[in-house]
C-alpha positions in Angstrom: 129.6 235.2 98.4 126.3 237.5 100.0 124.6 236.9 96.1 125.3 233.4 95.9 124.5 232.4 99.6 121.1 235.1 98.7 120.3 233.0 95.3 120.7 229.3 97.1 118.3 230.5 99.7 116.0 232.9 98.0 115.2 229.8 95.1 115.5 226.7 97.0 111.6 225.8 96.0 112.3 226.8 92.3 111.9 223.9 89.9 112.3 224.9 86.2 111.2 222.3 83.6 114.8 221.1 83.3 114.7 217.0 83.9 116.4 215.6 86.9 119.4 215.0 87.1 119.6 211.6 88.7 120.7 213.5 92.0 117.5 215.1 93.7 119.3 216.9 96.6 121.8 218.5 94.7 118.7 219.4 91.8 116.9 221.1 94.5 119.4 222.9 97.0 122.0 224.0 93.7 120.7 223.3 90.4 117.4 224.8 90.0 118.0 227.9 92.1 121.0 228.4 89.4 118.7 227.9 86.7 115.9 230.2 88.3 118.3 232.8 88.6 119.2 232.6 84.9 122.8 230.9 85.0 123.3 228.1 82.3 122.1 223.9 82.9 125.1 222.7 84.5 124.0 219.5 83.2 124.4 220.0 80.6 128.2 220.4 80.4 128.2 217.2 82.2 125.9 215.7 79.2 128.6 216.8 76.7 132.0 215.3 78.8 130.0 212.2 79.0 128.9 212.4 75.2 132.6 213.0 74.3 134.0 210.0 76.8 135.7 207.0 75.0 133.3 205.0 77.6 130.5 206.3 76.9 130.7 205.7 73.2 131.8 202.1 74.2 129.0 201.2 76.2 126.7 202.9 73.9 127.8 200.8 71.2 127.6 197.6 73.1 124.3 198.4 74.2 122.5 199.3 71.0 124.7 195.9 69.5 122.8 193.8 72.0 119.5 195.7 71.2 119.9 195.1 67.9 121.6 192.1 67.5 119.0 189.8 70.5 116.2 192.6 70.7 114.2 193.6 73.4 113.1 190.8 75.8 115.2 188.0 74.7 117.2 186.7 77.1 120.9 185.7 76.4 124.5 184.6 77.9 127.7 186.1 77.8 128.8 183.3 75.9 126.3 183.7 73.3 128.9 186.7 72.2 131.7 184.4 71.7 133.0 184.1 68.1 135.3 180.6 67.1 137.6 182.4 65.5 139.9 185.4 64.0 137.5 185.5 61.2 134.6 186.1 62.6 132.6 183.1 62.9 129.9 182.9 65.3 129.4 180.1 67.8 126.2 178.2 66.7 123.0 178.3 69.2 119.8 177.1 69.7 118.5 180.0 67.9 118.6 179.5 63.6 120.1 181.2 60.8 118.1 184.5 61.1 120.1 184.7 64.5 123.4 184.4 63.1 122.5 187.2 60.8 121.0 189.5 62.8 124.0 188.6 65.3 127.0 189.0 62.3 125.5 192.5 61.7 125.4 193.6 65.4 129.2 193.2 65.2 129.8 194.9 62.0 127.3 197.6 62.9 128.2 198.4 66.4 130.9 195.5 68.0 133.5 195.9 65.9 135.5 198.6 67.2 134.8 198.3 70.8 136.3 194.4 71.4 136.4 192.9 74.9 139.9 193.3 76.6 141.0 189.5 76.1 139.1 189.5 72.8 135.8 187.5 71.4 136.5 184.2 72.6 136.5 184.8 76.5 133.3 184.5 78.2 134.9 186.2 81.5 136.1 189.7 79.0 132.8 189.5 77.7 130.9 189.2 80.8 132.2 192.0 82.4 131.6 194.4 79.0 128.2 193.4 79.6 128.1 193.5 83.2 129.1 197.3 82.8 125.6 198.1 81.5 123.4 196.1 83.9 120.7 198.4 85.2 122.3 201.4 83.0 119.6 203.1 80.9 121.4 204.0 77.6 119.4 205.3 73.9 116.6 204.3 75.7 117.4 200.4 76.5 117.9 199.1 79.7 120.2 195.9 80.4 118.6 193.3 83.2 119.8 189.9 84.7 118.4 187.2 85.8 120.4 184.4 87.0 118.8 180.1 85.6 120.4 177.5 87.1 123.5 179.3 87.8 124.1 181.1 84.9 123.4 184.7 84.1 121.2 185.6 81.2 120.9 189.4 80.2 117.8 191.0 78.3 117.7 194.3 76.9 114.4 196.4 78.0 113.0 199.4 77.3 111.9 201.3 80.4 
């Protein structure tokens, strides 16, 4: 208990080159001095559970989908997701038939195996899988909203 409390206390300035964390407190009064004293990044066991999480693979899907499939800066609606039917057809927009292909290929590539919970054509189930990611930073994209006239449009960023 004496070595621990002496590390923790003797370290508390030490600030390796490991990245934050996202939680600067616990970085600066836990972390580093553990590092600085020569015990393993716990980071980065948290880095692999989250790697390894159904979720995680889910929302990293659906985020390099919407990259991919609307690119960076474009905005877009949850109901821009929705397909007609079983067979894959996609709703028509505004946009033309470049869309649709970049669009069919976001779901093959990265959709596919991570469907909303009530399935492609609910807005709502969509909506929230999308909701999930707002303001997440995720392979390097970021998910923003902005709400026109009522409605909420999403564009992917790149911080």
């Amino acid at each position: 208990m004496q070595a621990a409390l002496a590390i923790l206390s003797g370290n508390r300035d030490a600030q390796p080159d490991a990245p934050p964390s996202g939680f600067q407190q616990w970085d600066r009064a836990v972390r580093w001095p553990l590092i600085h004293a020569g015990v393993a990044d716990p980071v980065t066991k948290f880095d692999d559970v989250r790697d390894n999480s159904p979720d995680h693979e889910r929302m990293t899907a659906w985020m390099l989908g919407l990259a991919h499939g609307f690119g960076v800066g474009t905005a877009f609606r949850a109901q821009d997701l929705v397909r007609q039917d079983r067979y894959g057809s996609l709703t028509p927009s505004a946009a033309g038939i470049d869309d649709l292909t970049r669009r069919a290929t976001m779901y093959a590539d990265y959709l596919e195996g991570h469907p909303p919970p009530k399935g492609w054509t609910s807005v709502k189930s969509i909506g929230w899988m999308v909701n999930a990611l707002v303001g997440r930073t995720i392979e390097g994209y970021t998910l923003t909203t902005k709400k026109v006239r009522g409605t909420t449009h999403y564009t992917v960023a790149r911080p």
